[in-house]
C-alpha positions in Angstrom: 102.4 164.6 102.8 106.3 163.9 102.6 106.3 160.0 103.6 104.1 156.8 103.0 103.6 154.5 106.0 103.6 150.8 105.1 102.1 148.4 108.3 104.3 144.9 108.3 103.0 143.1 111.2 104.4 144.2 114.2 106.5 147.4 112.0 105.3 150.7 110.6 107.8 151.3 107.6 108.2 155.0 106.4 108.9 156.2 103.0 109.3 159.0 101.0 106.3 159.3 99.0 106.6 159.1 95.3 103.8 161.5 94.7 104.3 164.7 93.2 104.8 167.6 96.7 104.2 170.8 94.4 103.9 169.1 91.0 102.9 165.9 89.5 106.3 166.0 87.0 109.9 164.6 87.8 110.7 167.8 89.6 107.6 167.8 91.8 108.2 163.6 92.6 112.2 164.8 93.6 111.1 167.1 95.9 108.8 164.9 97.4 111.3 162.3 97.3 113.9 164.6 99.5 111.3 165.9 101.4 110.6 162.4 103.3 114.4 161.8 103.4 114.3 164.6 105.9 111.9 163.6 107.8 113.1 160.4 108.6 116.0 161.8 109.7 114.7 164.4 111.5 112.8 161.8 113.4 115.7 159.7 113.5 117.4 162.3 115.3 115.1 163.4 117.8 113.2 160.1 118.8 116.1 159.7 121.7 116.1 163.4 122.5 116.7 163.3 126.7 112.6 165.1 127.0 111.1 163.5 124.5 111.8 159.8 125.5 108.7 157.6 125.6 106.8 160.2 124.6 107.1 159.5 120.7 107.7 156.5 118.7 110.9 155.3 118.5 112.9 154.6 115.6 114.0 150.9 115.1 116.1 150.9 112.1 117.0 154.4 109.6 118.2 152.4 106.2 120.1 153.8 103.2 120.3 157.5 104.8 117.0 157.7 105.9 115.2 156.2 102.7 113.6 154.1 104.9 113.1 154.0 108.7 111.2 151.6 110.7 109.0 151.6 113.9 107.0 149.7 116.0 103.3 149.6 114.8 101.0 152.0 116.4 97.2 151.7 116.4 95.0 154.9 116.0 93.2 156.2 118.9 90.1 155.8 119.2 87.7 159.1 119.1 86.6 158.4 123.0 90.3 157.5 124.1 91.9 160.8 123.0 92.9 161.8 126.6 95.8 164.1 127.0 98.1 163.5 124.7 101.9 163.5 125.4 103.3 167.3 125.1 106.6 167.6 123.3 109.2 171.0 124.0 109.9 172.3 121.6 106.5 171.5 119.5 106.8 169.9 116.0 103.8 171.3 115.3 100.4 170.0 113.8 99.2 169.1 117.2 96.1 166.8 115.7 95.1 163.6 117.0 96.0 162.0 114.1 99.3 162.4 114.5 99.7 160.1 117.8 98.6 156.6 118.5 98.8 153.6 121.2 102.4 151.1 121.0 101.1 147.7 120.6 101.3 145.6 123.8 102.2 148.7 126.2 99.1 151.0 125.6 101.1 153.8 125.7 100.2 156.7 123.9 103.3 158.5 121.5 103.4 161.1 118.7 103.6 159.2 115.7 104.7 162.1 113.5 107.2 164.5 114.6 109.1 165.7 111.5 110.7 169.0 113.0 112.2 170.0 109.2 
Protein backbone atom coordinates (compact mmCIF):
# COMPACT_ATOMS: atom_id res chain seq x y z
CA UNK A 1 0.00 0.00 0.00
CA UNK A 2 1.66 3.37 -1.27
CA UNK A 3 -1.20 6.00 -0.38
CA UNK A 4 -3.94 6.55 2.46
CA UNK A 5 -7.34 7.61 1.34
CA UNK A 6 -9.01 10.16 3.66
CA UNK A 7 -13.22 10.50 2.89
CA UNK A 8 -14.21 14.50 3.41
CA UNK A 9 -17.77 14.61 2.48
CA UNK A 10 -18.21 14.74 -0.95
CA UNK A 11 -13.94 14.24 -1.61
CA UNK A 12 -11.66 11.24 -1.37
CA UNK A 13 -8.16 12.80 -0.42
CA UNK A 14 -5.01 10.60 -1.24
CA UNK A 15 -1.79 10.50 0.53
CA UNK A 16 1.34 9.00 0.66
CA UNK A 17 1.25 6.69 3.48
CA UNK A 18 3.52 7.23 6.34
CA UNK A 19 3.92 3.60 7.03
CA UNK A 20 7.01 1.86 6.55
CA UNK A 21 6.78 0.09 2.40
CA UNK A 22 9.86 -2.43 3.06
CA UNK A 23 10.76 -1.31 6.64
CA UNK A 24 9.37 0.15 9.64
CA UNK A 25 12.65 2.72 9.97
CA UNK A 26 13.16 6.31 8.34
CA UNK A 27 14.36 4.63 5.20
CA UNK A 28 11.37 2.27 4.86
CA UNK A 29 8.76 5.47 5.81
CA UNK A 30 10.87 7.63 2.71
CA UNK A 31 10.21 5.13 0.42
CA UNK A 32 6.83 4.80 1.21
CA UNK A 33 6.56 8.38 1.25
CA UNK A 34 7.91 8.69 -2.61
CA UNK A 35 6.23 5.77 -3.48
CA UNK A 36 2.57 7.54 -3.14
CA UNK A 37 4.05 10.69 -4.67
CA UNK A 38 4.10 8.64 -7.71
CA UNK A 39 1.12 7.41 -7.74
CA UNK A 40 -0.68 10.43 -7.48
CA UNK A 41 0.95 11.59 -10.31
CA UNK A 42 0.70 8.72 -12.27
CA UNK A 43 -3.01 9.07 -11.73
CA UNK A 44 -2.86 12.63 -12.23
CA UNK A 45 -1.55 11.95 -15.54
CA UNK A 46 -3.59 9.44 -16.92
CA UNK A 47 -7.14 10.21 -15.44
CA UNK A 48 -7.73 12.47 -18.84
CA UNK A 49 -6.06 9.97 -21.06
CA UNK A 50 -8.41 10.21 -24.49
CA UNK A 51 -9.57 5.94 -23.68
CA UNK A 52 -9.72 6.06 -20.38
CA UNK A 53 -12.24 9.07 -19.93
CA UNK A 54 -15.15 8.28 -17.64
CA UNK A 55 -13.94 5.15 -17.16
CA UNK A 56 -11.79 6.04 -13.93
CA UNK A 57 -12.02 8.61 -11.28
CA UNK A 58 -10.98 11.77 -12.10
CA UNK A 59 -8.64 13.90 -10.40
CA UNK A 60 -9.89 17.25 -8.93
CA UNK A 61 -7.01 18.88 -7.53
CA UNK A 62 -2.90 17.30 -7.52
CA UNK A 63 -1.33 19.71 -4.50
CA UNK A 64 2.35 20.32 -3.65
CA UNK A 65 3.62 17.94 -6.56
CA UNK A 66 1.37 15.24 -6.06
CA UNK A 67 1.59 15.11 -2.04
CA UNK A 68 -1.90 15.32 -2.20
CA UNK A 69 -4.55 14.84 -4.84
CA UNK A 70 -8.17 14.91 -4.55
CA UNK A 71 -11.30 13.18 -6.01
CA UNK A 72 -14.77 12.80 -5.95
CA UNK A 73 -15.96 10.24 -3.29
CA UNK A 74 -16.70 6.85 -4.57
CA UNK A 75 -18.71 4.27 -2.68
CA UNK A 76 -17.73 0.48 -2.79
CA UNK A 77 -19.69 -1.76 -4.78
CA UNK A 78 -21.71 -3.86 -3.38
CA UNK A 79 -20.87 -7.86 -3.69
CA UNK A 80 -24.29 -8.39 -5.90
CA UNK A 81 -23.62 -5.13 -8.05
CA UNK A 82 -20.19 -6.10 -9.33
CA UNK A 83 -21.31 -6.19 -13.11
CA UNK A 84 -18.69 -5.66 -15.75
CA UNK A 85 -16.42 -3.45 -14.69
CA UNK A 86 -14.97 -0.69 -16.97
CA UNK A 87 -11.81 -2.26 -18.96
CA UNK A 88 -8.88 0.06 -19.16
CA UNK A 89 -5.94 -0.36 -22.36
CA UNK A 90 -3.27 -0.63 -21.39
CA UNK A 91 -4.18 -2.49 -17.82
CA UNK A 92 -2.86 -0.97 -14.56
CA UNK A 93 -3.09 -4.02 -13.30
CA UNK A 94 -4.65 -5.61 -10.03
CA UNK A 95 -7.89 -6.04 -11.74
CA UNK A 96 -9.86 -6.77 -8.14
CA UNK A 97 -13.09 -5.35 -7.39
CA UNK A 98 -11.77 -3.45 -4.77
CA UNK A 99 -10.19 -1.30 -6.79
CA UNK A 100 -13.39 0.33 -8.53
CA UNK A 101 -16.41 1.90 -7.05
CA UNK A 102 -19.79 3.95 -7.94
CA UNK A 103 -19.36 8.25 -8.33
CA UNK A 104 -21.75 9.62 -6.00
CA UNK A 105 -24.92 11.05 -7.66
CA UNK A 106 -24.16 9.48 -11.30
CA UNK A 107 -24.00 5.68 -10.39
CA UNK A 108 -21.37 5.31 -12.66
CA UNK A 109 -18.97 2.71 -12.03
CA UNK A 110 -14.78 3.87 -12.34
CA UNK A 111 -11.41 2.34 -11.33
CA UNK A 112 -10.62 3.94 -8.32
CA UNK A 113 -6.94 2.90 -8.35
CA UNK A 114 -4.96 3.02 -11.27
CA UNK A 115 -1.33 3.81 -10.30
CA UNK A 116 0.50 2.67 -13.64
CA UNK A 117 4.26 3.23 -11.73
Amino acid sequence: MTRTVILVGRWAVKVPTLRGMTTADARGRLAGVCRGILANQAEHIWHDYGPWAGRVAPVRRSLLLGLVQVYPRCEPLADGDRGPLPRLDPCPGDVKPDNYGRIEGRGRVVRVDYDMT
